[in-house]
C-alpha positions as a Markdown table, in Angstrom:
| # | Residue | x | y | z |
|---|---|---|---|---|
| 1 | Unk | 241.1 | 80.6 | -169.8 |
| 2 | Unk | 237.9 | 81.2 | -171.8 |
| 3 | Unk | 236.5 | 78.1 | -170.5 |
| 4 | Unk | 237.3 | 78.9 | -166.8 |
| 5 | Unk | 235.6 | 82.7 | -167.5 |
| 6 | Unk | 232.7 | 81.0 | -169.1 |
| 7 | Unk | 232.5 | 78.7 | -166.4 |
| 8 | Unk | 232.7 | 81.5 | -163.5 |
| 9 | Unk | 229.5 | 82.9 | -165.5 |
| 10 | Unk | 227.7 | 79.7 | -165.4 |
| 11 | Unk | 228.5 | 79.6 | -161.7 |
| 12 | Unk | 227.0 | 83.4 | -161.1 |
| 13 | Unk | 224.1 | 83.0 | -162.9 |
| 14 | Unk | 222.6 | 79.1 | -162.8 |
| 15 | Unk | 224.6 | 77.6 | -160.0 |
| 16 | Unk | 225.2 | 79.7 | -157.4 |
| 17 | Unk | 221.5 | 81.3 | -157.3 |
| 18 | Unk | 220.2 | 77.4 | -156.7 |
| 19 | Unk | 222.4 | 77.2 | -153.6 |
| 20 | Unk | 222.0 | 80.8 | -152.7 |
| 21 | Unk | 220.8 | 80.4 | -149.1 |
| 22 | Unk | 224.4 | 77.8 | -148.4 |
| 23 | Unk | 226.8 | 80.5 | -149.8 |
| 24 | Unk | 225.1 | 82.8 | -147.0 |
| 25 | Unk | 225.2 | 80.8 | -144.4 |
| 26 | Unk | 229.2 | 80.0 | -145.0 |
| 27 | Unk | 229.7 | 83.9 | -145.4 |
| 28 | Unk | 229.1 | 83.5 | -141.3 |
| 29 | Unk | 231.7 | 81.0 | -141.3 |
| 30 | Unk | 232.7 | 77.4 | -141.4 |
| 31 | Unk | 232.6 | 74.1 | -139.7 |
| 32 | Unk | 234.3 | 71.6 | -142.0 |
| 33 | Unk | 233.0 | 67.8 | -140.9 |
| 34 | Unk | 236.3 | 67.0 | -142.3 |
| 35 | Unk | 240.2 | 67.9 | -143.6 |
| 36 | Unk | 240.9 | 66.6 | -146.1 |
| 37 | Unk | 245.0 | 66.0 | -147.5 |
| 38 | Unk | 245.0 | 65.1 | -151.1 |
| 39 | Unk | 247.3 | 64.8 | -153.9 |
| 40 | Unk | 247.3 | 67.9 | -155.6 |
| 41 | Unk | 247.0 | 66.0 | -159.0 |
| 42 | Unk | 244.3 | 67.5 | -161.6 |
| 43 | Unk | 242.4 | 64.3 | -161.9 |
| 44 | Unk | 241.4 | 63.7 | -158.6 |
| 45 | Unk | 238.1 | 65.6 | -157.9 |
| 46 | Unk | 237.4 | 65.9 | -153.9 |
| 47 | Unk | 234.1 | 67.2 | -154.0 |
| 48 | Unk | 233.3 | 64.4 | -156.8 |
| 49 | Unk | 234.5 | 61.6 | -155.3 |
| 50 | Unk | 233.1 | 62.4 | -151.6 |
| 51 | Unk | 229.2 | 64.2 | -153.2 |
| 52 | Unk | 230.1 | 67.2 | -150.9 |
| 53 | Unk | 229.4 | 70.7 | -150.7 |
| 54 | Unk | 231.4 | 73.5 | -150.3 |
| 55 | Unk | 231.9 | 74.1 | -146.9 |
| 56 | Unk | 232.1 | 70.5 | -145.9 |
| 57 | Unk | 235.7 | 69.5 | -146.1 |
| 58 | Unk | 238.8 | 71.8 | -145.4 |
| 59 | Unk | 241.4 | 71.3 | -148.0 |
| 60 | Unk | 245.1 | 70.7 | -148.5 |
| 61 | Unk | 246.8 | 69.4 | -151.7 |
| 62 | Unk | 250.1 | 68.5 | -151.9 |
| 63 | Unk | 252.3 | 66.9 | -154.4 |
| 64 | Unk | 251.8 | 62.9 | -153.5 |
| 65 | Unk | 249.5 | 64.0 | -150.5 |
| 66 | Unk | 252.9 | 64.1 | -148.3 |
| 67 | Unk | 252.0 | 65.5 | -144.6 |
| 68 | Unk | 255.9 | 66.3 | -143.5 |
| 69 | Unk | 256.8 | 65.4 | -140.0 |
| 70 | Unk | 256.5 | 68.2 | -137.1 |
| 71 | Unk | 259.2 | 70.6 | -137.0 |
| 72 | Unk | 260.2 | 73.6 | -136.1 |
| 73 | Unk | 260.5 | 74.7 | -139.4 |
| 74 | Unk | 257.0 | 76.6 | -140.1 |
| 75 | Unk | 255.5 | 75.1 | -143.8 |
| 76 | Unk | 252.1 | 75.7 | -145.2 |
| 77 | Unk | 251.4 | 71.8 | -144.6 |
| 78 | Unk | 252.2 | 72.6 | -140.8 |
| 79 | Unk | 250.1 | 75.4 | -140.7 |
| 80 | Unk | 246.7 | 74.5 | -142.3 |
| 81 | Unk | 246.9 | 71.0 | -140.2 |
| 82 | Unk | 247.4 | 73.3 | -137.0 |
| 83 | Unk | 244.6 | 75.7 | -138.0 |
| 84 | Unk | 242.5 | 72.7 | -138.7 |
| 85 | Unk | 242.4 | 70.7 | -135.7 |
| 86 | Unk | 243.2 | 73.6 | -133.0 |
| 87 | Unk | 240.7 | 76.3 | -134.5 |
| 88 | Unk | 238.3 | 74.6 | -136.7 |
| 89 | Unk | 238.0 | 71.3 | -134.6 |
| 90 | Unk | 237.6 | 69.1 | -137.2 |
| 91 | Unk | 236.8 | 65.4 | -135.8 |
| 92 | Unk | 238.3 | 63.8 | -139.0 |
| 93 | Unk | 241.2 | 64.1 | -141.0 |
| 94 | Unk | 241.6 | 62.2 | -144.2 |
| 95 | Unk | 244.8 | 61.0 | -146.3 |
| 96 | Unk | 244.1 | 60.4 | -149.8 |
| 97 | Unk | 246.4 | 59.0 | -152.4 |
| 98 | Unk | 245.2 | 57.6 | -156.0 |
| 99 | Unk | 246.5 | 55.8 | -158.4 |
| 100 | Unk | 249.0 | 56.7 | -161.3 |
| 101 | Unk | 250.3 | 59.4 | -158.8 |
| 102 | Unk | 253.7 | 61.2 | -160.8 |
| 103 | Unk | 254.7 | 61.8 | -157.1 |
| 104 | Unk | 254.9 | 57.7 | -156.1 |
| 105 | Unk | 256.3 | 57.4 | -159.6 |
| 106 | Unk | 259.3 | 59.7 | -158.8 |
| 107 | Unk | 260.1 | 58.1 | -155.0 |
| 108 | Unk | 259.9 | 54.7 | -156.8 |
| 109 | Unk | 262.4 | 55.2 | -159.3 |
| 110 | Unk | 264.2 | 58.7 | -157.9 |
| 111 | Unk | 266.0 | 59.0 | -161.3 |
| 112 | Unk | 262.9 | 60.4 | -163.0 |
| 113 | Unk | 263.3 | 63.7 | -160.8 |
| 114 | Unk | 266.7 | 63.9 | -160.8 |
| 115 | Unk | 266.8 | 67.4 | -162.8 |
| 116 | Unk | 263.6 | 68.5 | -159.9 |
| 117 | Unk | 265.9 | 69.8 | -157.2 |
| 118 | Unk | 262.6 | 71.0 | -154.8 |
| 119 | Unk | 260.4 | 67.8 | -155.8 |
| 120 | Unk | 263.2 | 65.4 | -155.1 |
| 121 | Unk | 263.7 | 66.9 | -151.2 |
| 122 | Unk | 260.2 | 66.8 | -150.7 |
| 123 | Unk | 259.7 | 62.9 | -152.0 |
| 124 | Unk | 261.9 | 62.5 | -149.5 |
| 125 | Unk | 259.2 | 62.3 | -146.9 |
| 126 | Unk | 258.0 | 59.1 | -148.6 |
| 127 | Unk | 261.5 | 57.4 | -148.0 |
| 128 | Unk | 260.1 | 55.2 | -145.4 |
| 129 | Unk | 257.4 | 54.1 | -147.2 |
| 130 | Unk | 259.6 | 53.3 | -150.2 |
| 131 | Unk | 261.9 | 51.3 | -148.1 |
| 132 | Unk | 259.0 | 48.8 | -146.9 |
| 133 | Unk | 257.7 | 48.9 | -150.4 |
| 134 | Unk | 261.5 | 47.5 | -151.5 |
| 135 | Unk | 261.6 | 44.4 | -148.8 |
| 136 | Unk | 257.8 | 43.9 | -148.8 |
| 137 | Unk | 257.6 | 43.8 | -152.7 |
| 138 | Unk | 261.2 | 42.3 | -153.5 |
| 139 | Unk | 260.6 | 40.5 | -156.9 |
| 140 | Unk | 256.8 | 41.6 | -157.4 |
| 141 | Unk | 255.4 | 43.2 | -160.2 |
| 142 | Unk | 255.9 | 47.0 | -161.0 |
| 143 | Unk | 252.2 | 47.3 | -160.7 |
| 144 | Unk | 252.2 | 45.3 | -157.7 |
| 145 | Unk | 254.9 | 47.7 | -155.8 |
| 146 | Unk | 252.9 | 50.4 | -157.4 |
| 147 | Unk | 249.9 | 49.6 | -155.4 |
| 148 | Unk | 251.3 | 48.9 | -152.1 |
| 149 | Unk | 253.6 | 52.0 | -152.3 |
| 150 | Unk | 250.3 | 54.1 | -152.4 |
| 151 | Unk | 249.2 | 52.2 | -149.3 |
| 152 | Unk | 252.4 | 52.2 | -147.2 |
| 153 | Unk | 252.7 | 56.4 | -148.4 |
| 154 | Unk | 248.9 | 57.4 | -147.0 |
| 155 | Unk | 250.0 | 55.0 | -143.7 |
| 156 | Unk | 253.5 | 56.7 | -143.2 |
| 157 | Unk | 251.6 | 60.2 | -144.0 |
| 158 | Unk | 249.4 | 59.4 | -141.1 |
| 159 | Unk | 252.2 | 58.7 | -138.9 |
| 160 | Unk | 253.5 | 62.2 | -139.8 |
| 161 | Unk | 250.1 | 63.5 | -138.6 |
| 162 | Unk | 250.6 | 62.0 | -135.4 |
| 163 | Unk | 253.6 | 64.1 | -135.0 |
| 164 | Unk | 252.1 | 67.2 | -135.5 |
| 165 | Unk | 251.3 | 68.6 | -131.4 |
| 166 | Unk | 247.5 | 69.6 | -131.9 |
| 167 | Unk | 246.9 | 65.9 | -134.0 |
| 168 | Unk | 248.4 | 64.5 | -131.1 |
| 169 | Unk | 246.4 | 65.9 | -128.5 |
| 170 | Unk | 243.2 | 66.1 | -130.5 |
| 171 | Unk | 243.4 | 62.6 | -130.9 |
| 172 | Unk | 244.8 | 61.9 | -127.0 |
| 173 | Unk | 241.2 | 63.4 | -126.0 |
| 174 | Unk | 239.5 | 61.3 | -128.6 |
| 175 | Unk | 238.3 | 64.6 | -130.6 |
| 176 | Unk | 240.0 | 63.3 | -133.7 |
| 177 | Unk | 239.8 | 60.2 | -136.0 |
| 178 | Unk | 242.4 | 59.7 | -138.7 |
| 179 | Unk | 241.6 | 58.1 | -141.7 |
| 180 | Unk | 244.1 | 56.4 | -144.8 |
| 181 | Unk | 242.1 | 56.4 | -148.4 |
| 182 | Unk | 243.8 | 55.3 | -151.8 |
| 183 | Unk | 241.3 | 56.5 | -154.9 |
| 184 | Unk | 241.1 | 54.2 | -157.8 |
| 185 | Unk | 241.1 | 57.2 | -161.0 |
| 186 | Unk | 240.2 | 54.3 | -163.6 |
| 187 | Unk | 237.8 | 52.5 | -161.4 |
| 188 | Unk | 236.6 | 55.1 | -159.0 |
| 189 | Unk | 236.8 | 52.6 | -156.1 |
| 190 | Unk | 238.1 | 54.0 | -153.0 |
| 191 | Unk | 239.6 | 51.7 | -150.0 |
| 192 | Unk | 240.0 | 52.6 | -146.5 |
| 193 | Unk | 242.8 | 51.7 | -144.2 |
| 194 | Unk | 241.3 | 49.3 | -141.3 |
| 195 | Unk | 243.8 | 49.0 | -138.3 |
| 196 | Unk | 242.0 | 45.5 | -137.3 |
| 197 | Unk | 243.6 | 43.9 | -140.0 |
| 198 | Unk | 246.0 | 46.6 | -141.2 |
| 199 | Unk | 245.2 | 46.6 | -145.1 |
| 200 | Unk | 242.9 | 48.3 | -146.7 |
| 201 | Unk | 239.2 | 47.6 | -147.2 |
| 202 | Unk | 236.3 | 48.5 | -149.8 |
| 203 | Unk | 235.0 | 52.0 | -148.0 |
| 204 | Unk | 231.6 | 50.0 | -148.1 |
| 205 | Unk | 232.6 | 47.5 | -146.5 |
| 206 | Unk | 235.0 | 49.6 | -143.7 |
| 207 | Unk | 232.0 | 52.3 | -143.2 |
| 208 | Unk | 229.3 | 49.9 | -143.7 |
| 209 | Unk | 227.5 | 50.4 | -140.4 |
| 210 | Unk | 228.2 | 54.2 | -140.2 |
| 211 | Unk | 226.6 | 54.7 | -144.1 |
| 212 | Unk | 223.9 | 52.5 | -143.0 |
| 213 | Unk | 223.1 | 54.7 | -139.8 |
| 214 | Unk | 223.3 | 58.0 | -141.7 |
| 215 | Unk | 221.2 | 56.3 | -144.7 |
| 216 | Unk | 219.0 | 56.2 | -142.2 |
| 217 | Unk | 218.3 | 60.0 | -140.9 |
């Protein structure tokens, strides 16, 4: 805790003055550009790995970034996704898994969290994913299965999203995009989910022309 103290002090006295006139315009209120559903893991840094400020992207970690389907049953998943899209109007929502995720780990090999009660019900939302990974991947590498788990989790997640009533509707009206991410931690390369060719592509390469128009302001 004495670095985290130290580190509030740094914030109040050489950081936050810099960007004093931001912090006063969000104390009005926020427009996030984007949500943003990430894997609660320590390592993976959202403001890093996207160069945004605060303010920018509206937030929600979860263990394995799992969205769970729409239910009556009211979750805090359920009700920052709702609040999102139906008060904040974001126009994009992003899924973002990474590699060496503890989450995929334990729906790959469910043995691992046997002695988690609450962790093994809510991997459970990755079931699906797992399954494709098992007759996709038959007789492929661990690190091979590994990889395509993370992708078939941030698609399945999505199709969650679709689920949820204001998603639906948002995106029925064409005032929501969805987006699938996977975050390299070693690498720090990001690929995007492209629904032309259903894989995932270099975020260069998938957001080439939209980086190349806002390069251009």
């Amino acid at each position: 805790m004495p670095r985290f103290a130290a580190g509030v002090v740094k914030f109040q006295n050489e950081i936050y003055p810099q960007k004093k006139d931001l912090f006063e315009r969000l104390s009005q209120g926020q427009a996030p550009e984007a949500m943003f559903i990430a894997c609660s893991d320590s390592r993976v840094e959202t403001a890093m790995i996207t160069q945004t400020d605060p303010g920018d992207l509206f937030i929600c970690r979860t263990a394995g970034n799992i969205v769970p389907p729409h239910s009556q049953h009211t979750g805090g998943v359920t009700a920052t996704v709702e609040f999102a899209v139906s008060v904040l109007k974001v126009p994009h929502i992003v899924v973002c898994g990474h590699t060496e995720c503890g989450a995929m780990k334990g729906a790959m090999h469910p043995e691992q969290v046997g002695d988690l009660p609450h962790v093994r019900r809510w991997l459970a939302y990755t079931r699906a994913a797992v399954a494709v990974v098992e007759e996709l991947g038959a007789g492929k590498s661990e690190e091979v299965r590994m990889k395509l788990l993370l992708e078939q989790n941030v698609m399945l997640q999505m199709q969650h999203l679709r689920t949820h009533p204001s998603v639906a509707a948002a995106l029925a009206k064409g005032a929501l995009q969805l987006h699938g991410w996977v975050y390299d931690i070693k690498s720090g390369a990001v690929s995007a989910y492209d629904d032309a060719s259903n894989s995932f592509k270099p975020v260069e390469d998938h957001y080439a022309e939209q980086a190349a128009k806002y390069a251009g302001h």
